[in-house]
C-alpha positions as CSV (number, residue, x, y, z in Angstrom):
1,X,-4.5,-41.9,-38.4
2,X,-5.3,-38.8,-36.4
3,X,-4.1,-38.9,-32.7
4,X,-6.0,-37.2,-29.8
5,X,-3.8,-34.7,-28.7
6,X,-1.0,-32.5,-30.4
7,X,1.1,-31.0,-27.4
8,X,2.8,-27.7,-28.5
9,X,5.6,-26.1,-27.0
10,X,7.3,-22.9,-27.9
11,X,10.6,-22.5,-26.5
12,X,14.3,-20.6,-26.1
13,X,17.3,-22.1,-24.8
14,X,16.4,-22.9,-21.2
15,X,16.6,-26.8,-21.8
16,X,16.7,-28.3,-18.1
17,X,13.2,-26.5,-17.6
18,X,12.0,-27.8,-21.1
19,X,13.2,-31.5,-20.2
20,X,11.2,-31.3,-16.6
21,X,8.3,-30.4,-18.9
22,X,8.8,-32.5,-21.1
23,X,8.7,-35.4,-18.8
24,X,6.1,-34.1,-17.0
25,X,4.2,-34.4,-20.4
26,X,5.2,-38.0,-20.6
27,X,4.1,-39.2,-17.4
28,X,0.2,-37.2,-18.6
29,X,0.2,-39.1,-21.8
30,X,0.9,-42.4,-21.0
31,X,-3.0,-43.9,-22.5
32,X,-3.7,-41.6,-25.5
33,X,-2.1,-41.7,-28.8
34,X,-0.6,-38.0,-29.1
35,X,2.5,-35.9,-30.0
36,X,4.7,-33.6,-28.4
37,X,6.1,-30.8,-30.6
38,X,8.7,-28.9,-29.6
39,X,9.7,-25.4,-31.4
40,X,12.9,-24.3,-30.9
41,X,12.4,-20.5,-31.4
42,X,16.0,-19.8,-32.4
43,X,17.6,-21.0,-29.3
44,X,21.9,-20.6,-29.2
45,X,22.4,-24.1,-29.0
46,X,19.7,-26.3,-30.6
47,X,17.4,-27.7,-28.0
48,X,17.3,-30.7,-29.6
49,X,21.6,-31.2,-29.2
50,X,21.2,-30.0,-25.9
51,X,18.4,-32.6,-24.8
52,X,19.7,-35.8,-26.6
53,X,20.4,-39.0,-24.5
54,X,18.6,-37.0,-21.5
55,X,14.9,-38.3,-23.0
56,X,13.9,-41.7,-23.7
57,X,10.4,-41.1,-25.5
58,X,9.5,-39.5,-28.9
59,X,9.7,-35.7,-29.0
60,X,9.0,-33.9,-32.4
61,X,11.3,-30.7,-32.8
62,X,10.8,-28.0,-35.2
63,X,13.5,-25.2,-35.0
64,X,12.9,-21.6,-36.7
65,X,15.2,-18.2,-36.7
66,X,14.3,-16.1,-33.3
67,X,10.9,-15.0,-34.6
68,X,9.3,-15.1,-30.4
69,X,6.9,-17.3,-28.9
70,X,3.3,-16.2,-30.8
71,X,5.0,-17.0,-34.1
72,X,6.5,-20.2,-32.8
73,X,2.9,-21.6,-31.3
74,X,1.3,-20.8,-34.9
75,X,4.8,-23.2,-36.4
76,X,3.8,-25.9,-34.1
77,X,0.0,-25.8,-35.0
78,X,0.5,-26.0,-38.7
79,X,2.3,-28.8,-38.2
80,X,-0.1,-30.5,-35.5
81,X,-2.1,-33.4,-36.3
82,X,-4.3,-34.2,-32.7
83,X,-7.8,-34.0,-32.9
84,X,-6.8,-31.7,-29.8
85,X,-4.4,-28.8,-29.3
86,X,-2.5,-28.2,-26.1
87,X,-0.3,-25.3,-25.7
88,X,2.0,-25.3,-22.7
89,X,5.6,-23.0,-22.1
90,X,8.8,-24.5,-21.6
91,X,8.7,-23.9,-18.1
92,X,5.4,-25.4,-16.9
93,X,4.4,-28.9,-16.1
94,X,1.1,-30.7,-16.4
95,X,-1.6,-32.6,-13.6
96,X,-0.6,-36.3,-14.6
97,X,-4.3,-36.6,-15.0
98,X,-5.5,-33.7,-16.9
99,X,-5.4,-34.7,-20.2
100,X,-6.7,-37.7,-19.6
101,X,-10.0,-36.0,-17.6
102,X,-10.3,-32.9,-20.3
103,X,-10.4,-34.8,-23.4
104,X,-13.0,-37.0,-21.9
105,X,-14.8,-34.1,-20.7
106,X,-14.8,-32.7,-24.3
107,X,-15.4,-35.7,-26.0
108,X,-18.7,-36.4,-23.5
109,X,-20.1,-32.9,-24.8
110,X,-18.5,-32.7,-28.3
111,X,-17.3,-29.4,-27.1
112,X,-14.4,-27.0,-28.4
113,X,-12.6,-26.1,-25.5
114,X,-12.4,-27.4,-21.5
115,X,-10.8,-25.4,-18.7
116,X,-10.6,-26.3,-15.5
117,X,-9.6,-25.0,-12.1
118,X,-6.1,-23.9,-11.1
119,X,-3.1,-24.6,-8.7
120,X,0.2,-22.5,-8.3
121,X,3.3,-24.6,-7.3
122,X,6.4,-23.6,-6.4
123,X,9.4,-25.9,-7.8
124,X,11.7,-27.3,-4.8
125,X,14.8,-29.8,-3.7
126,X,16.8,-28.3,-7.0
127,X,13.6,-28.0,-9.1
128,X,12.8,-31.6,-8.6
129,X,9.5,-31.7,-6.6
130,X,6.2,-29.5,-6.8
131,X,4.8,-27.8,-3.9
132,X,1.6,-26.4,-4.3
133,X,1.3,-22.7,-2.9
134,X,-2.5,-21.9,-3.9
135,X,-5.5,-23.1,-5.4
136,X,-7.9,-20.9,-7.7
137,X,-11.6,-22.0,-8.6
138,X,-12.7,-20.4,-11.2
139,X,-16.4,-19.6,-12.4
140,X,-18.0,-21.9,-14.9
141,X,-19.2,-19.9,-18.0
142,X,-20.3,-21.0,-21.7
143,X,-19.8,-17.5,-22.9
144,X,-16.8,-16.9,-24.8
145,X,-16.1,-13.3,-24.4
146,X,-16.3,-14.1,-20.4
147,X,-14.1,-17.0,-20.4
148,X,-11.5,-15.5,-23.1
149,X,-11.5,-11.9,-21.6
150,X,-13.1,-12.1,-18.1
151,X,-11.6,-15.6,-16.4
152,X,-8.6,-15.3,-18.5
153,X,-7.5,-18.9,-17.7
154,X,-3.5,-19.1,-17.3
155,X,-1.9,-20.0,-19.4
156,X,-1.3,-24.2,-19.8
157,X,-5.2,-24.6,-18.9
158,X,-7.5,-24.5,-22.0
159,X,-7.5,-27.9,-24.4
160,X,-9.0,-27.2,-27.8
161,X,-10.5,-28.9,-30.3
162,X,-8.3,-28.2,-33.3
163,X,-10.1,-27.9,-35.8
164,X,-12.4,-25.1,-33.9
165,X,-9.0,-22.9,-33.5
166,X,-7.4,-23.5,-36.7
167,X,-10.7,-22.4,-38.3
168,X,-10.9,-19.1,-36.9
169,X,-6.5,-18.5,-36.7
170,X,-7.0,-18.7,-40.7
171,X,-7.5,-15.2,-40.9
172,X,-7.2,-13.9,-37.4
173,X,-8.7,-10.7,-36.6
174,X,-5.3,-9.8,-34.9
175,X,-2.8,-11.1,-37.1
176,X,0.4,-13.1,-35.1
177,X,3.3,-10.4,-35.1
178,X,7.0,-10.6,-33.0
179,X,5.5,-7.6,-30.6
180,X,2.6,-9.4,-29.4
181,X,5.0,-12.4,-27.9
182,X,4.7,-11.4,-24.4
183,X,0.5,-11.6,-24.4
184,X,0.8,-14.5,-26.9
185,X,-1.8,-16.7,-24.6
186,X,-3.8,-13.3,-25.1
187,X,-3.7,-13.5,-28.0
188,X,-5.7,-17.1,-28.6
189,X,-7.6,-15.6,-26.6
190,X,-8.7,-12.4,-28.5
191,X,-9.1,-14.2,-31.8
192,X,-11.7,-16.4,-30.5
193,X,-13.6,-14.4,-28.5
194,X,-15.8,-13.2,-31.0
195,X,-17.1,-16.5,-31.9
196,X,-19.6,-19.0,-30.7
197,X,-18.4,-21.8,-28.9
198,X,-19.2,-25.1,-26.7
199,X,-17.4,-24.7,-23.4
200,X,-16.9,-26.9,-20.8
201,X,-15.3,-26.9,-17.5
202,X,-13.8,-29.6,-14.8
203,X,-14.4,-27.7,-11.3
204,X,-10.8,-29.4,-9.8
205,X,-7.3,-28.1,-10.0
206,X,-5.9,-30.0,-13.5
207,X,-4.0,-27.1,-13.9
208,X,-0.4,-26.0,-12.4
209,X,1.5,-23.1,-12.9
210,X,4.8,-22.9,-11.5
211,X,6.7,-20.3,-9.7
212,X,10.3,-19.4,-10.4
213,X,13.2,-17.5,-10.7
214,X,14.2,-18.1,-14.0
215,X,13.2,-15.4,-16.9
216,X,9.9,-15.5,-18.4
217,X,7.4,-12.8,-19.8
218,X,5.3,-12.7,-16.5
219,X,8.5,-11.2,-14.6
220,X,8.2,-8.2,-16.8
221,X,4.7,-7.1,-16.2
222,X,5.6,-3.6,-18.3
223,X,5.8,-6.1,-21.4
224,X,2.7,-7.9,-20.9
225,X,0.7,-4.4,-20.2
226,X,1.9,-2.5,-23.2
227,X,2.0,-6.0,-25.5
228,X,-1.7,-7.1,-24.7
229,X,-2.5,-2.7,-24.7
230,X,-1.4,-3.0,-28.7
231,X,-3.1,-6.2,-29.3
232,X,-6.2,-4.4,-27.7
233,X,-6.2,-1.7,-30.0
234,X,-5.8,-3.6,-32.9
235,X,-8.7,-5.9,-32.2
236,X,-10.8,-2.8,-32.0
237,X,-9.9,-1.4,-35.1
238,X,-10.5,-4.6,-37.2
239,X,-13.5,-5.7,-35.0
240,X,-16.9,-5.4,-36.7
241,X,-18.7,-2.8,-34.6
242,X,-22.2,-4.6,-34.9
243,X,-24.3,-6.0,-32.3
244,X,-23.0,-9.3,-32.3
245,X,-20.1,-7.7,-30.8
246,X,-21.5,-5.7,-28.5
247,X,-20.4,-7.6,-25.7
248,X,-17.0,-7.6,-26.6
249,X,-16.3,-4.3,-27.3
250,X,-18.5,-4.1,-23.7
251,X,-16.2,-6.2,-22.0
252,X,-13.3,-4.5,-23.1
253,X,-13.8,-1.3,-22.1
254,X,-14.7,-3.0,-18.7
255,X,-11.5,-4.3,-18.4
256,X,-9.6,-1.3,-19.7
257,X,-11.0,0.5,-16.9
258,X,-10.2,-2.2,-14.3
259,X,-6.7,-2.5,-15.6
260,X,-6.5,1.2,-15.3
261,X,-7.3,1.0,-11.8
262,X,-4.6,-1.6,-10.9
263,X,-1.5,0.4,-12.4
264,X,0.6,2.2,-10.1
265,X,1.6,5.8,-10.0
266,X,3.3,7.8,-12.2
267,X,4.1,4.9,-14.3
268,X,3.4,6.0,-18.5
269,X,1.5,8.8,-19.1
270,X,0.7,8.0,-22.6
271,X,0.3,4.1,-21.7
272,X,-2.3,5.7,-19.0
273,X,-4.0,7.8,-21.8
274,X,-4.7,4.9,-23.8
275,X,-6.0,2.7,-21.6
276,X,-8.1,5.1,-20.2
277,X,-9.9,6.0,-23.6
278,X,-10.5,2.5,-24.1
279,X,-13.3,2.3,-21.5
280,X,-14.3,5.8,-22.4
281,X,-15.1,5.0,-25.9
282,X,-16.9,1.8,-25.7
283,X,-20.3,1.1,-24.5
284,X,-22.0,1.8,-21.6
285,X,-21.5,-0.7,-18.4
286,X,-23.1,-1.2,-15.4
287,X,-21.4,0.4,-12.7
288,X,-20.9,-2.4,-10.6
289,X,-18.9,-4.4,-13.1
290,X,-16.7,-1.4,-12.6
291,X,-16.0,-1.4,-8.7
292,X,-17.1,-3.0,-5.3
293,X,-19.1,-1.0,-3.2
294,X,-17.1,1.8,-2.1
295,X,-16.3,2.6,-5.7
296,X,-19.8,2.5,-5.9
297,X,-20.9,4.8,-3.8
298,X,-18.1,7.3,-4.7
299,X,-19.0,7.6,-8.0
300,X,-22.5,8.2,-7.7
301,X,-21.0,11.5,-5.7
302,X,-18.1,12.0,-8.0
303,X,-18.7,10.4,-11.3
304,X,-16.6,7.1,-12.1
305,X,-13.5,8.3,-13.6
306,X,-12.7,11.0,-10.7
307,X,-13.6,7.6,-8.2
308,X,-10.8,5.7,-10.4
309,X,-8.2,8.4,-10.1
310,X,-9.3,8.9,-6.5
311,X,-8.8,5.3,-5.7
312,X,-5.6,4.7,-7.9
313,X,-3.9,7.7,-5.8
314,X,-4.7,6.1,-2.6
315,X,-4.3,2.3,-3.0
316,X,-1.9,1.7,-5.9
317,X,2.2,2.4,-5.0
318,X,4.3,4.1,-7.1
319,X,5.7,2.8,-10.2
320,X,9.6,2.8,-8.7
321,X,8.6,0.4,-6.0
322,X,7.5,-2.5,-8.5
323,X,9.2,-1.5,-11.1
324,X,10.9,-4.5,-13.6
325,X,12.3,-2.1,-16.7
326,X,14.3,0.8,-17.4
327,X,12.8,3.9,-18.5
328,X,15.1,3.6,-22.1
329,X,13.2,0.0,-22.4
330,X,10.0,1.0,-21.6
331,X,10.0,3.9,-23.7
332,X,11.1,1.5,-27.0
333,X,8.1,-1.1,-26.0
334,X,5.3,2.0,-26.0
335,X,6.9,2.6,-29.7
336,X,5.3,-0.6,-31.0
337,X,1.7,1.6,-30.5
338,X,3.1,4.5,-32.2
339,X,1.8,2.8,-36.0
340,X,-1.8,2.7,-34.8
């Protein structure tokens, strides 16, 4: 009997975060008939040791060799058996009502995937208790390419249908690899894009991420840039340049350009470089997807990329002040782009 929901979690050591999720999961699930899976990516002690007596409902583990998180989301799928997919980290926790108002919004519309809006929370009395710091509405859209590389929901947000992912992850236009883990939500992201879709949205705040001091990929910002840079690049150099994806390859160089904008000084010169020729190389956008209205107006005077380097040199800070690696380390991440 299929279930409605297959919950996946990819996750490394950390196990008092993963058992606050994990209840947090329980407490969301109490009316449907799903799963929770569980893979242990590798993790000293195994998770499932670590966490036993401390649960009292059924939790399906799946442990592999330290492969990182994209490879262990793509363990946890094979294995999934929901009508729906959920992905969520090990350090997240769910709306107690979000499952039960996404699936119903997607089994209303027969749709393939439901977003909705966003809170931040911040974790509190000994990470016990949620406070929530922000809200974020975001725009309702049926087009993929805006929703996947525009919105960018966060990452614990988007419910799929399963069979609609699983389809187009068979042969994924960027194939999973250990070097793309720190954009791994990206990466759902860029092998669906591409394809048509019914999307549906529920305009309140179903979806919380949390604030904290314990390691994840977002605290290295470096990592994310030059992981979801390579997975970029690769996506353009297997995607079919057609029409039909013309507004990707649109998009893209929309964002590489915006992205551009927002890094700091003197951060990577070749990381710069590449980013840059992104936008120069793909097809023409309107300028006001580019910049508000001061960019606008410069770059009518100045042409757009002398406004960007203008505007960069003035507004963004140097790399030292926000600065989250080593030189040493970020020079061995930019080698992952040295094979393209």
């Amino acid at each position: 009997m299929m279930l409605d929901l297959s919950v996946i979690i990819p996750a490394y050591n950390r196990a008092e975060l993963l058992r606050q999720t994990l209840c947090s999961l329980n407490q969301a699930l109490q009316t449907l008939k799903a799963e929770i899976i569980v893979v242990d990516d590798g993790s000293a002690e195994p998770l499932e040791q670590q966490l036993s007596g401390t649960i009292d409902f059924p939790v399906r583990f799946l442990r592999q060799s330290n492969q990182g998180s994209l490879i262990a989301r793509h363990h946890g799928l094979a294995h999934a058996i929901g009508k729906y997919v959920f992905f969520i980290d090990s350090d997240d926790q769910v709306h107690p009502d979000k499952f039960r108002v996404q699936i119903a919004c997607l089994e209303e519309h027969q749709a393939d995937v439901c977003y909705s809006d966003e809170s931040v929370a911040t974790l509190n009395d000994e990470q016990s208790t949620l406070s929530i710091v922000n809200q974020r509405s975001l725009p309702f859209t049926t087009d993929p390419v805006e929703l996947y590389l525009k919105i960018q929901p966060t990452p614990g947000n988007l419910i799929f249908r399963r069979e609609y992912i699983t389809q187009h992850f068979a042969n994924p236009i960027v194939p999973p690899q250990r070097s793309l883990s720190p954009a791994g939500d990206i990466w759902i992201y860029y092998n669906l894009m591409i394809y048509p879709a019914k999307i549906v949205k529920v305009d309140q705040p179903y979806t919380i991420y949390i604030q904290h001091e314990q390691d994840r990929y977002s605290n290295c910002w470096e990592a994310i840039g030059i992981a979801s840079l390579l997975m970029t690049l690769i996506f353009l150099k297997h995607c079919p340049n057609q029409e039909s994806t013309l507004p990707v390859r649109r998009q893209i160089g929309e964002s590489a350009l915006v992205s551009w904008r927002k890094l700091p000084r003197n951060f990577h010169a070749e990381f710069e470089s590449k980013v840059l020729e992104i936008w120069k190389t793909a097809p023409p956008t309107p300028i006001e997807n580019l910049g508000g209205r001061l960019f606008q107006k410069l770059a009518k005077l100045i042409g757009i990329e002398n406004t960007a380097r203008l505007l960069r040199r003035i507004q963004r800070p140097d790399y030292s002040k926000i600065q989250t690696l080593d030189r040493q380390t970020l020079n061995t991440l930019m080698q992952s782009l040295s094979n393209l």
